[in-house]
C-alpha positions in Angstrom: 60.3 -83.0 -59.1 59.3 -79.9 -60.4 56.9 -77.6 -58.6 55.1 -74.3 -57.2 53.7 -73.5 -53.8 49.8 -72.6 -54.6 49.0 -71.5 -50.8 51.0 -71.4 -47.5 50.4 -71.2 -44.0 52.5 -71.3 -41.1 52.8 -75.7 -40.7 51.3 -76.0 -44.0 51.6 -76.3 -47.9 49.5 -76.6 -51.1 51.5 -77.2 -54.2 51.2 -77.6 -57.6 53.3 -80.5 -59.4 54.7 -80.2 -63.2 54.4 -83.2 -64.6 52.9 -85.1 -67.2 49.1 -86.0 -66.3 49.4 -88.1 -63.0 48.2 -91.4 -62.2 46.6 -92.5 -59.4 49.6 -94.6 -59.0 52.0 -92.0 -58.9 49.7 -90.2 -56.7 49.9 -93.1 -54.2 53.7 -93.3 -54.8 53.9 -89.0 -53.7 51.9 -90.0 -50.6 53.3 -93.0 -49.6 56.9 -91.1 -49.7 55.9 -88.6 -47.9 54.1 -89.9 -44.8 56.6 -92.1 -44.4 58.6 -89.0 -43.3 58.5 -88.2 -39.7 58.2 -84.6 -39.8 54.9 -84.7 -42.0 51.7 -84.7 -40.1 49.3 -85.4 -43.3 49.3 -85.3 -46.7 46.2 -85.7 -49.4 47.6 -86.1 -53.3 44.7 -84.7 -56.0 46.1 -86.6 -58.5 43.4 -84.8 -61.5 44.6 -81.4 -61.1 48.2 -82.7 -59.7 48.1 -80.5 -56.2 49.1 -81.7 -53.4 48.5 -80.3 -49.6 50.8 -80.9 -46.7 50.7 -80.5 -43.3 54.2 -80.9 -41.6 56.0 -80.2 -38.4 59.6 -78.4 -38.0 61.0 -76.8 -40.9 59.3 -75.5 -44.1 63.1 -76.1 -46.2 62.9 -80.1 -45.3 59.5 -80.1 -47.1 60.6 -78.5 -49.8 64.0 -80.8 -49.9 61.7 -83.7 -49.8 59.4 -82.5 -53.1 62.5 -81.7 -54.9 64.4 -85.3 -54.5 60.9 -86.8 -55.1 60.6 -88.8 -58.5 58.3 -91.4 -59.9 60.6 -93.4 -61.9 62.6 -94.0 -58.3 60.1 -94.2 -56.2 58.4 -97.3 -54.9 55.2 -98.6 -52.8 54.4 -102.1 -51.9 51.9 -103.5 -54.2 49.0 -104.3 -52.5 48.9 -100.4 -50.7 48.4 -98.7 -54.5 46.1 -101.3 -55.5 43.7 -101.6 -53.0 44.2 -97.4 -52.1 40.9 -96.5 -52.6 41.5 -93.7 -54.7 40.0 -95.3 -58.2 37.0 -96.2 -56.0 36.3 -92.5 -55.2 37.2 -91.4 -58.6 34.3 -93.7 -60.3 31.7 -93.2 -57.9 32.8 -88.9 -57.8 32.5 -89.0 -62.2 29.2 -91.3 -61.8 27.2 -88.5 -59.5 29.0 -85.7 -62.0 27.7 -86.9 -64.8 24.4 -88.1 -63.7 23.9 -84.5 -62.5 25.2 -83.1 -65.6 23.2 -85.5 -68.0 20.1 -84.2 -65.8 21.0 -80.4 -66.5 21.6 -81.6 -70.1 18.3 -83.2 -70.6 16.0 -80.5 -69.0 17.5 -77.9 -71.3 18.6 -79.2 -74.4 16.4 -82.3 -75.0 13.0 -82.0 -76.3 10.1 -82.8 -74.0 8.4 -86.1 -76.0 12.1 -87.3 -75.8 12.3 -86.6 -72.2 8.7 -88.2 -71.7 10.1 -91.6 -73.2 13.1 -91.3 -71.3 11.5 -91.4 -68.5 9.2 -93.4 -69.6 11.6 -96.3 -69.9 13.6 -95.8 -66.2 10.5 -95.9 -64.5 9.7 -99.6 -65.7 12.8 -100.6 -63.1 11.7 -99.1 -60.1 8.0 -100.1 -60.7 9.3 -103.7 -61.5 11.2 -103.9 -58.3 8.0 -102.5 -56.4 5.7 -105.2 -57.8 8.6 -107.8 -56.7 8.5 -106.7 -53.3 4.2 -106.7 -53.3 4.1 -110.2 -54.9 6.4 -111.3 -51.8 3.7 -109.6 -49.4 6.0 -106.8 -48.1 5.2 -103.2 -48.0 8.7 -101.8 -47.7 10.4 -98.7 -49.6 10.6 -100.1 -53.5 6.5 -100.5 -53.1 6.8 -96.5 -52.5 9.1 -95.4 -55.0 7.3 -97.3 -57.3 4.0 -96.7 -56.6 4.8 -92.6 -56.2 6.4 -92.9 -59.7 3.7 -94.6 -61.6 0.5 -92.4 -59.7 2.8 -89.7 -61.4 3.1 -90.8 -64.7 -0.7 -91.8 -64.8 -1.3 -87.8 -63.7 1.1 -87.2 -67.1 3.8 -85.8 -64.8 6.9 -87.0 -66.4 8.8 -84.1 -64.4 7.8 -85.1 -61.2 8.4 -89.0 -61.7 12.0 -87.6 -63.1 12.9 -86.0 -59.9 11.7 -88.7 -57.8 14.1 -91.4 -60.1 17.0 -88.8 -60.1 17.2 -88.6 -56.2 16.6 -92.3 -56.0 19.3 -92.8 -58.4 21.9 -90.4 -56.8 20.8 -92.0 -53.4 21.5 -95.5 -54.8 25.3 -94.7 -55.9 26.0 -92.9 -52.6 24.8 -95.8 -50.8 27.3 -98.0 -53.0 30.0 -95.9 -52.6 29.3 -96.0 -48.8 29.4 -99.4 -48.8 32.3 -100.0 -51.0 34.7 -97.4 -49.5 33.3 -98.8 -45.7 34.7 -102.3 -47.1 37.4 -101.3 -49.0 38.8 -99.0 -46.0 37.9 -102.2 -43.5 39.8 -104.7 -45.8 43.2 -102.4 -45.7 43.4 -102.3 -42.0 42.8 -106.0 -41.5 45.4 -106.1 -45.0 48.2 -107.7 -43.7 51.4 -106.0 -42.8 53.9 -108.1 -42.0 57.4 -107.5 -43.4 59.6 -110.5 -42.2 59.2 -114.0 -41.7 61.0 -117.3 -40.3 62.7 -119.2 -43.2 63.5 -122.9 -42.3 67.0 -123.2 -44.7 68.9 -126.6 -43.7 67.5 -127.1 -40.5 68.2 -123.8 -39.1 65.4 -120.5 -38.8 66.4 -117.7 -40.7 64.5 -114.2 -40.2 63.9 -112.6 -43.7 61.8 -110.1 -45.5 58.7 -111.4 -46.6 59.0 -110.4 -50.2 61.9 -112.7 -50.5 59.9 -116.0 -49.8 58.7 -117.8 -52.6 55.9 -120.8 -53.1 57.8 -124.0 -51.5 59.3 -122.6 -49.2 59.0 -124.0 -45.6 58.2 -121.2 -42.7 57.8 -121.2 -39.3 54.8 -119.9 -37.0 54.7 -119.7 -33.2 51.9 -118.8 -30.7 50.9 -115.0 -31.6 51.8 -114.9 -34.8 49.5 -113.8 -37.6 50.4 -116.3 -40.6 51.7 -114.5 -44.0 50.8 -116.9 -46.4 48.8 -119.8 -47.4 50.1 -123.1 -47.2 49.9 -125.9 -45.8 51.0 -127.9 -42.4 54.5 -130.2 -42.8 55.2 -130.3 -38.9 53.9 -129.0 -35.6 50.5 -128.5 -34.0 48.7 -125.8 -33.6 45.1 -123.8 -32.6 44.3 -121.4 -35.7 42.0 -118.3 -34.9 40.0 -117.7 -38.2 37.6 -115.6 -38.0 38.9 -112.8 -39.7 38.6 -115.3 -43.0 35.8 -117.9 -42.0 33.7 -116.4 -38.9 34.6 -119.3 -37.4 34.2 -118.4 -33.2 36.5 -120.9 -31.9 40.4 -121.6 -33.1 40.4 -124.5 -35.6 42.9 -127.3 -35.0 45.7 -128.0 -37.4 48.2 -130.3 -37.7 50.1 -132.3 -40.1 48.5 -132.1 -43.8 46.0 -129.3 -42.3 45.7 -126.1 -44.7 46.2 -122.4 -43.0 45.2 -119.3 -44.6 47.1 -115.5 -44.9 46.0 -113.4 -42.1 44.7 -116.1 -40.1 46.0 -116.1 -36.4 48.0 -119.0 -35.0 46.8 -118.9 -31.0 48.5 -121.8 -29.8 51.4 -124.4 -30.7 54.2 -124.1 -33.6 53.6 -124.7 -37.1 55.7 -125.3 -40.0 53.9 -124.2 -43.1 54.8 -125.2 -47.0 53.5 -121.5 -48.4 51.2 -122.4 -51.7 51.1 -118.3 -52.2 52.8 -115.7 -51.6 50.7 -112.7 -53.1 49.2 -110.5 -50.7 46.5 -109.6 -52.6 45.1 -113.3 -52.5 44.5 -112.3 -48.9 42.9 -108.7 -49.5 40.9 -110.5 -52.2 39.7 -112.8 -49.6 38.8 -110.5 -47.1 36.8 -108.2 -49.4 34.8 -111.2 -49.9 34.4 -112.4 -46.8 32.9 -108.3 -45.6 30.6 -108.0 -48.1 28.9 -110.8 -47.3 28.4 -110.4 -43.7 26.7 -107.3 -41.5 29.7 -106.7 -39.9 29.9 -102.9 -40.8 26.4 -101.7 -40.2 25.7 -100.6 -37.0 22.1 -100.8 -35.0 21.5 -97.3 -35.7 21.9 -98.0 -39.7 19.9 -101.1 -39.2 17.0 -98.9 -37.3 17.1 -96.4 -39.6 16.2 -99.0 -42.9 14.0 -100.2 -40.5 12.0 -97.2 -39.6 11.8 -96.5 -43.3 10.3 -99.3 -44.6 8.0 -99.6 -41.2 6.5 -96.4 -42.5 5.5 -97.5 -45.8 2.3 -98.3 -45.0 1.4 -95.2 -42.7 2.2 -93.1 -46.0 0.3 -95.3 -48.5 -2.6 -95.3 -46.2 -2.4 -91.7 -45.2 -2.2 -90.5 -49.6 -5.6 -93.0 -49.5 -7.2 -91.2 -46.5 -6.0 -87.7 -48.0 -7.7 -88.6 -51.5 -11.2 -90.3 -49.6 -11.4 -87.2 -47.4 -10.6 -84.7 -50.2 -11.4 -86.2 -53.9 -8.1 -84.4 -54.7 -5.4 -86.2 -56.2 -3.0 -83.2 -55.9 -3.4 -83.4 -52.4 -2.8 -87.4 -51.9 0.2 -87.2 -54.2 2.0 -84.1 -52.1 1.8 -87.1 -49.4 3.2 -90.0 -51.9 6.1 -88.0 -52.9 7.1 -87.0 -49.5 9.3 -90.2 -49.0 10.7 -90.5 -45.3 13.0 -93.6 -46.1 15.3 -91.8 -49.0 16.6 -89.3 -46.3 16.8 -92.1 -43.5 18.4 -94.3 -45.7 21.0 -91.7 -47.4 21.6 -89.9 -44.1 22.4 -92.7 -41.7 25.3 -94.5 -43.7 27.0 -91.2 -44.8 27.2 -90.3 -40.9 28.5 -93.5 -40.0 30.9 -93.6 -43.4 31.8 -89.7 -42.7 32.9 -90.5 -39.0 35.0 -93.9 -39.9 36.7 -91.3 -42.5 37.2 -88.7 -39.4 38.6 -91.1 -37.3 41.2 -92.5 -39.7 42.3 -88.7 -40.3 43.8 -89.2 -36.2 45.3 -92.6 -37.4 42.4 -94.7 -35.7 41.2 -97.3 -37.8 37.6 -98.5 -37.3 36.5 -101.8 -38.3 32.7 -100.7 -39.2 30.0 -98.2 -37.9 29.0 -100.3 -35.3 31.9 -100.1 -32.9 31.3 -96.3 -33.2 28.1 -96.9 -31.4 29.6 -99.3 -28.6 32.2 -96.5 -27.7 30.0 -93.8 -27.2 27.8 -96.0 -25.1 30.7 -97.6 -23.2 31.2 -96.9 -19.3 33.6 -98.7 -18.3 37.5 -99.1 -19.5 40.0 -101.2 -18.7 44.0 -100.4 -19.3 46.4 -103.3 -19.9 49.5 -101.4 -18.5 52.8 -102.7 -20.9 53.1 -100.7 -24.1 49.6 -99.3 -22.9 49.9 -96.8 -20.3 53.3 -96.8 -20.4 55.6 -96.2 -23.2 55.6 -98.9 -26.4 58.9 -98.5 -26.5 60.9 -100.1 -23.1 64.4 -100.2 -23.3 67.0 -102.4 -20.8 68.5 -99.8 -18.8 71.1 -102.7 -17.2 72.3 -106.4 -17.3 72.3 -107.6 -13.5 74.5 -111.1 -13.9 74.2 -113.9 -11.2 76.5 -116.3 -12.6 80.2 -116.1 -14.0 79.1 -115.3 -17.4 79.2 -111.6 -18.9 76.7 -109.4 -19.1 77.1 -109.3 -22.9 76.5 -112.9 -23.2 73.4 -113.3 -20.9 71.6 -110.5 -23.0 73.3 -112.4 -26.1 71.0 -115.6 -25.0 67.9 -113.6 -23.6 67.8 -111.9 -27.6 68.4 -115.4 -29.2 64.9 -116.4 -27.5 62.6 -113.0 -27.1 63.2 -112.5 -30.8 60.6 -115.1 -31.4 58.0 -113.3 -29.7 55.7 -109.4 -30.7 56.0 -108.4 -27.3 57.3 -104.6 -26.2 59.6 -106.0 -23.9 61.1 -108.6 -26.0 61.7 -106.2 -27.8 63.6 -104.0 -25.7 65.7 -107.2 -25.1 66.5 -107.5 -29.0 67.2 -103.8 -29.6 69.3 -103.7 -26.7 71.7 -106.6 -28.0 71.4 -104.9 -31.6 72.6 -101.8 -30.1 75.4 -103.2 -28.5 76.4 -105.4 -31.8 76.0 -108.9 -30.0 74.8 -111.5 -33.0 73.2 -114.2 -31.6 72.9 -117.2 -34.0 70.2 -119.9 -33.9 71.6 -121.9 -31.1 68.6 -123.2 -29.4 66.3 -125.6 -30.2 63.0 -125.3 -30.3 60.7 -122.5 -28.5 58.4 -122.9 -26.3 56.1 -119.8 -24.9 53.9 -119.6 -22.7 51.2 -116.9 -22.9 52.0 -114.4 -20.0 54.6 -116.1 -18.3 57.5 -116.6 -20.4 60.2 -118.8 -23.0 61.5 -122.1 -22.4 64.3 -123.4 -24.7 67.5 -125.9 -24.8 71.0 -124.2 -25.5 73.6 -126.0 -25.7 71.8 -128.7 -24.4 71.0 -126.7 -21.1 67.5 -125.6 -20.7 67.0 -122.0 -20.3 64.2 -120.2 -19.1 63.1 -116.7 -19.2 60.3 -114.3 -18.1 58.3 -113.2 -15.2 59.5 -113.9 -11.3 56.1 -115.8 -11.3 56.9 -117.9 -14.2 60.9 -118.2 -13.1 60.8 -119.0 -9.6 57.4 -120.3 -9.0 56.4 -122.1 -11.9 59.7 -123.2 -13.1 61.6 -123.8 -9.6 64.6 -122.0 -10.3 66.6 -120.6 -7.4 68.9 -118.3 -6.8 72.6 -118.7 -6.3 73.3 -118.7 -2.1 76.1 -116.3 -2.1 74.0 -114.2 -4.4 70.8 -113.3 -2.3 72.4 -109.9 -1.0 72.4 -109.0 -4.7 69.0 -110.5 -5.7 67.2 -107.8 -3.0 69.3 -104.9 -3.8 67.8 -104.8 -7.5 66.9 -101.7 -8.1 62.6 -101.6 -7.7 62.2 -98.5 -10.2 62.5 -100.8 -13.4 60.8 -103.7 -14.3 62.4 -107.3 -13.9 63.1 -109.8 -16.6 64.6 -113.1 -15.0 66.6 -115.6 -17.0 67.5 -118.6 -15.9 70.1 -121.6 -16.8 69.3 -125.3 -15.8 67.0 -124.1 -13.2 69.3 -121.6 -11.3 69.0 -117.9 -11.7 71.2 -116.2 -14.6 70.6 -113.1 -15.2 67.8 -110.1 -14.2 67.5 -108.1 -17.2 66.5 -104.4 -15.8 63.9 -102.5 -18.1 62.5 -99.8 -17.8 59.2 -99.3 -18.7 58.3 -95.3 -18.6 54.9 -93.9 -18.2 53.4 -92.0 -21.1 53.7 -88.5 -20.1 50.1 -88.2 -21.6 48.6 -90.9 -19.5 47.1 -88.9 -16.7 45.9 -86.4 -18.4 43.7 -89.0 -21.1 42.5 -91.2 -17.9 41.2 -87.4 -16.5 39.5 -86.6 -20.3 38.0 -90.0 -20.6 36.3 -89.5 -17.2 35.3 -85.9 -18.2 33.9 -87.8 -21.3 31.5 -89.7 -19.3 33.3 -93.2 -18.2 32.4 -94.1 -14.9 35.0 -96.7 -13.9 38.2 -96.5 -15.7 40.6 -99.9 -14.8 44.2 -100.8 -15.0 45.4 -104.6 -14.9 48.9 -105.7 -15.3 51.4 -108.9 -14.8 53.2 -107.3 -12.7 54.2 -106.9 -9.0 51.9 -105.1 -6.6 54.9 -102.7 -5.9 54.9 -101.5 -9.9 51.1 -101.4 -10.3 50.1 -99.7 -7.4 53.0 -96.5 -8.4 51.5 -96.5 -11.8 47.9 -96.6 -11.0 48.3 -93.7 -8.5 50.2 -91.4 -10.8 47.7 -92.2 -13.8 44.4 -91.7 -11.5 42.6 -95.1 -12.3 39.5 -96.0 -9.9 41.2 -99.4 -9.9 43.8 -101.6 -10.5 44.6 -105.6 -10.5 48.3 -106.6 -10.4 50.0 -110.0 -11.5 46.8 -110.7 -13.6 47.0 -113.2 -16.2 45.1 -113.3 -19.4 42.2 -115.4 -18.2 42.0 -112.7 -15.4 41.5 -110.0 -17.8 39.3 -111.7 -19.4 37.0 -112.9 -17.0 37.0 -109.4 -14.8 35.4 -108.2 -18.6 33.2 -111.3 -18.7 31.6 -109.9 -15.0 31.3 -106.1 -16.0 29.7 -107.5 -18.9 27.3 -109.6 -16.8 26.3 -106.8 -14.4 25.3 -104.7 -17.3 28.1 -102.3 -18.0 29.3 -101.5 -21.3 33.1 -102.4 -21.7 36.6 -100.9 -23.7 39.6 -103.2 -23.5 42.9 -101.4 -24.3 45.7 -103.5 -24.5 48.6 -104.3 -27.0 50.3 -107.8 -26.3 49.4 -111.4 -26.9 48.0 -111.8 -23.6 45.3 -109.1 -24.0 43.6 -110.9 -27.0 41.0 -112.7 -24.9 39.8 -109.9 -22.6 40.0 -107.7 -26.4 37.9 -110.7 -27.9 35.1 -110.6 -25.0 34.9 -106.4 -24.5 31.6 -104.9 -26.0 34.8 -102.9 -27.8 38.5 -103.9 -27.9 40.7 -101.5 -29.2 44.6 -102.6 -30.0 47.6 -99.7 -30.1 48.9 -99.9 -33.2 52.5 -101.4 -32.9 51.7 -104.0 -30.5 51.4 -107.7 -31.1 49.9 -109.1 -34.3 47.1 -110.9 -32.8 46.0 -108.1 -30.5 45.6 -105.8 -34.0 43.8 -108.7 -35.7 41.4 -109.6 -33.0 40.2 -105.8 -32.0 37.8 -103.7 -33.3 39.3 -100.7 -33.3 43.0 -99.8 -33.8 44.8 -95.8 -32.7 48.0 -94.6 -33.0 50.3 -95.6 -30.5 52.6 -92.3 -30.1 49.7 -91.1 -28.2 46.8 -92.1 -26.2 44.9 -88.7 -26.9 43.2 -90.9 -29.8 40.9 -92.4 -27.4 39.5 -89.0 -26.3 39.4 -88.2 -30.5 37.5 -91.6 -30.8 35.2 -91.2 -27.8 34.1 -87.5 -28.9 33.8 -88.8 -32.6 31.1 -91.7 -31.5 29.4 -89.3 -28.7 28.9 -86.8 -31.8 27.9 -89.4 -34.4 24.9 -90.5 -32.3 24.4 -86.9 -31.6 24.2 -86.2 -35.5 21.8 -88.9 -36.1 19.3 -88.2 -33.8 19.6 -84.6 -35.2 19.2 -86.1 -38.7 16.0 -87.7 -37.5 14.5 -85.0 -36.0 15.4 -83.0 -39.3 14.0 -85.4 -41.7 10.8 -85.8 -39.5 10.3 -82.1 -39.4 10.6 -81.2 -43.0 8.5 -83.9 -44.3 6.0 -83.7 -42.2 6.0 -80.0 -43.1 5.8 -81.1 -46.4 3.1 -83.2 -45.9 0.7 -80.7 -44.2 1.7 -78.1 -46.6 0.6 -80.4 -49.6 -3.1 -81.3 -47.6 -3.5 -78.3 -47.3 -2.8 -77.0 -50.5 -0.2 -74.3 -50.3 2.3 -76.5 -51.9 2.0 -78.6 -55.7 3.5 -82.4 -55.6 6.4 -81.0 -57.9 7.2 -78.5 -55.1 6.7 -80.2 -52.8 9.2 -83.4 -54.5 11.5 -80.7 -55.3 11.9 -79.4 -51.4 12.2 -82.6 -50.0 15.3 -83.9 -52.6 17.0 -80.8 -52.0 16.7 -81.7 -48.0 17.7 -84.6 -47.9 21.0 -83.5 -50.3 21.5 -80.9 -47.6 21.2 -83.5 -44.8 23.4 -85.8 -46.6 26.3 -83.4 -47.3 26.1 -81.6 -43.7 26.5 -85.7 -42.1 29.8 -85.2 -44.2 31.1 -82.7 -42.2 34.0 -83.5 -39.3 32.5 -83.8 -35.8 35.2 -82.9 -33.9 36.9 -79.5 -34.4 
């Protein structure tokens, strides 16, 4: 692709891009190819003037490389990311606010004034209709203002006045739909599924393939942890189905043969075997839109206290434009009250705060699942660390393959990766990268799989069972022993790496050696978040004493819990919860999804399992923890920027106000400073909050 660099600074580029006029496809397509490179940090495509600015690491030639080999006839993106993308959705409600400012402009200097008087003649009849609705129900909320504010103004013959009231309501009501739109829309795609490959049951046997490939009939297979790709329905197996993503269903829903599942849903327990009735994934976006905009899930208390507040003052400002005109016999006076309206800036203010922070947030690749959660974090005191692909690295890797029985070590990994590859877990995958690594194919020998939630696998191969997982799952729960002549060997494992046991017809196999490295960030965000106000920061973990209490004391935590199981992490929330603290779970595996259910907040890393992204509220960037500090600075300074916003919109009106009693101010002037206030409050809650 043809282009030509506009503006450049050291780490970053703005570039023009010859071409014929761009879609908002292609513009997708240019941003989905390049943030898929690891070198660029961010990228935003301006598809109507064809720029394009990038932020990038390294060097400024592999940009360049990468704009040149760019084309849109090559180039691809998975359907349901340029459909659902959000960028036609700002484009309409951008050109709506355009041209309803520019047809304002138009008609106050080209259109002649009888014109203009029917004009706005014929608007007001909406907003008075909607006010009388509201009276005739015996509510005194906002619509009984605006409407009673525009008609006092057209029955004083002061068209212009009742104009500027509509035209602010007007430009209020599309930013508040845009709000909400772009809050659902934004909400939808992180909870959009993104699942790439699938077990196909061909001829008996599982096969692993790319998603895309299956097709309606086809027969897949779904164990514990899984979040389920497509709809269809049971043909085998039993299973507990988490659905309230789709349904708001609390509790899992049972399902067994004949039962229907739907995309996105989470299977908790059991194995099913589904018959897939579709395969589009925008069936499931589709669904999910639905199901937000229907519910209050995205507003948070202080959105809902903000609505509140302005229609619970309603009646004060009614009574007080009564009072002004009894005490005065001036209607100029009473209207400068009436057009003062407190509830357009609390009601324009609030949701572009909330909206403009989501935005902030997903500019550090932390994905908020509505305004509310914002709210929890900044108020949160407490936070608890699952350990695995938490504090330490996501990415484990099997340093060695400790045999206890005459096989190789080759094979015994061969097995473990025939059986972890079933399961989203960091160190299951360790095991199947390892084996990948080494070239070691390990057909479906086995029959069916069997996990058990923070414990470990159970199979048959061969017709021998074989365990593996956790010493506490191996030797305890399982009875396994290890070989006599081998126990000098079993205590010399090295204690620096954690300890994956296998098993074969109840007598130790293998110990698979993994080690599990400590973000090098880790300390450092445990010291910010306390700096940031948490008072009692926790780390809990399945395993041994000897591994938690090394990692708790390097990180700093005030406390730590060791060979915990998920109903442990749970119910140590379940008690903060009880003795009044506010509570963040951070976790990324299966067995983190209750404690992440019950937390005031649970917030998922963003490559860990399925269910643990699915069931949180919040979702950051797992290459580095520092997002949590990002997220906890963003939520401290939304609240801060509210209560400024209140305090603002108090003060100016009730300046306003005054000003109009006393009658240094006319109701035009008065209208006219208050809509260009609450503008400037509404674009300066745009702004970023963190620097």
């Amino acid at each position: 692709m043809k282009f030509r660099i506009v503006h450049e600074i050291k780490g970053r580029l703005r570039v023009h891009l010859f071409c014929r006029q761009m879609s908002m496809k292609e513009a997708d397509m240019l941003q989905y190819y390049l943030q898929n490179q690891s070198f660029i940090k961010t990228v935003k495509v301006y598809e109507r003037n064809q720029d394009a600015a990038i932020c990038y690491t390294g060097e400024r030639q592999a940009v360049l490389t990468l704009l040149r080999q760019f084309s849109c006839e090559k180039a691809s993106i998975p359907d349901h990311l340029w459909e659902n993308s959000g960028r036609e959705v700002n484009r309409y409600y951008k050109d709506k606010i355009v041209w309803k400012a520019v047809l304002r402009i138009f008609n106050n200097l080209f259109v002649p004034q009888p014109v203009r008087n029917m004009i706005v003649l014929c608007k007001s009849t909406r907003y008075i209709w909607k006010g009388v609705r509201t009276l005739s129900k015996r509510k005194l909320e906002v619509p009984v203002l605006d409407g009673t504010a525009i008609t006092v103004s057209l029955l004083r013959g002061d068209t212009k006045a009742a104009g500027s009231v509509m035209f602010l309501l007007g430009i209020g009501e599309i930013l508040e739909e845009w709000t909400h739109k772009k809050s659902v829309n934004d909400l939808a795609r992180s909870m959009a599924l993104n699942i790439s490959r699938a077990w196909l049951l061909v001829d008996g046997r599982e096969v692993l393939v790319d998603t895309d490939q299956i097709k309606e009939g086809d027969h897949v297979v779904l164990r514990m942890g899984n979040v389920i790709p497509f709809d269809g329905v049971v043909v085998d197996g039993d299973g507990a189905v988490n659905q309230a993503s789709m349904t708001g269903e609390a509790l899992p829903v049972p399902k067994a043969k004949g039962g229907y599942v739907y995309a996105g849903t989470v299977l908790e327990e059991g194995e099913l075997t589904i018959c897939v009735k579709e395969s589009s994934g925008s069936n499931k976006y589709e669904k999910i839109v639905r199901m937000i905009e229907e519910s209050e899930k995205l507003k948070s208390s202080v959105e809902g206290r903000a609505e509140h507040l302005a229609d619970s003052l309603v009646p004060y400002t009614l009574l007080g434009t009564a009072l002004v005109y009894l005490l005065t016999r001036n209607a100029t006076k009473a209207l400068s009250v009436l057009m003062v309206d407190f509830s357009c800036a609390l009601k324009l203010a609030m949701p572009i705060s909330v909206l403009s922070a989501i935005r902030e947030a997903g500019s550090y690749q932390i994905t908020v699942k509505g305004g509310k959660f914002l709210e929890k974090v900044s108020e949160a005191d407490t936070i608890i660390f699952d350990k695995t692909g938490t504090l330490t690295k996501a990415h484990p890797t099997v340093v060695e393959v400790v045999p206890f029985m005459e096989e190789s070590p080759d094979e015994l990994l061969r097995i473990a990766a025939c059986l972890e590859e079933h399961f989203p877990h960091s160190m299951a995958r360790a095991v199947v990268h390892a084996a990948k690594e080494k070239g070691l194919t390990h057909e479906e020998a086995h029959s069916k799989v069997e996990y058990i939630v923070a414990h470990g696998i159970s199979s048959m191969v061969d017709g021998s069972k074989v365990v593996i997982g956790s010493y506490h799952f191996i030797f305890e729960d399982e009875g396994c022993k290890v070989p006599e002549e081998m126990e000098d060997k079993f205590k010399a494992l090295p204690e620096e790496y954690s300890h994956l046991y296998l098993a074969v017809e109840k007598k130790l196999a293998a110990v698979i050696c993994i080690e599990d490295p400590l973000r090098e960030e880790a300390a450092q965000v445990v010291s910010s978040l306390r700096e940031a106000g948490f008072t009692k920061i926790v780390m809990m973990t399945g395993d041994s004493e000897r591994t938690a209490a090394s990692i708790a004391a390097r990180v700093g935590v005030d406390e730590y819990y060791s060979e915990v199981l998920p109903e442990d992490k749970a119910d140590f929330v379940k008690k903060e919860r009880e003795a009044g603290r506010k509570v963040i779970m951070v976790g990324d595996g299966i067995n983190d999804s209750p404690a992440l259910s019950l937390a005031d907040v649970g917030i998922a890393i963003s490559d860990g399992a399925q269910i643990a992204r699915e069931i949180a509220d919040i979702t950051v960037e797992a290459d580095h923890l520092s997002g949590l500090v990002t997220l906890r600075a963003i939520s401290s300074g939304l609240l801060k920027r509210i209560q400024k916003n209140y305090v603002q919109i108090i003060g100016i009106n009730s300046g306003l106000i005054l000003f109009g009693v006393m009658g240094l101010i006319q109701p035009t002037t008065s209208a006219m400073v208050h809509n260009a206030s609450t503008l400037m409050i509404g674009v300066n809650s745009m702004k970023n909050l963190v620097k």
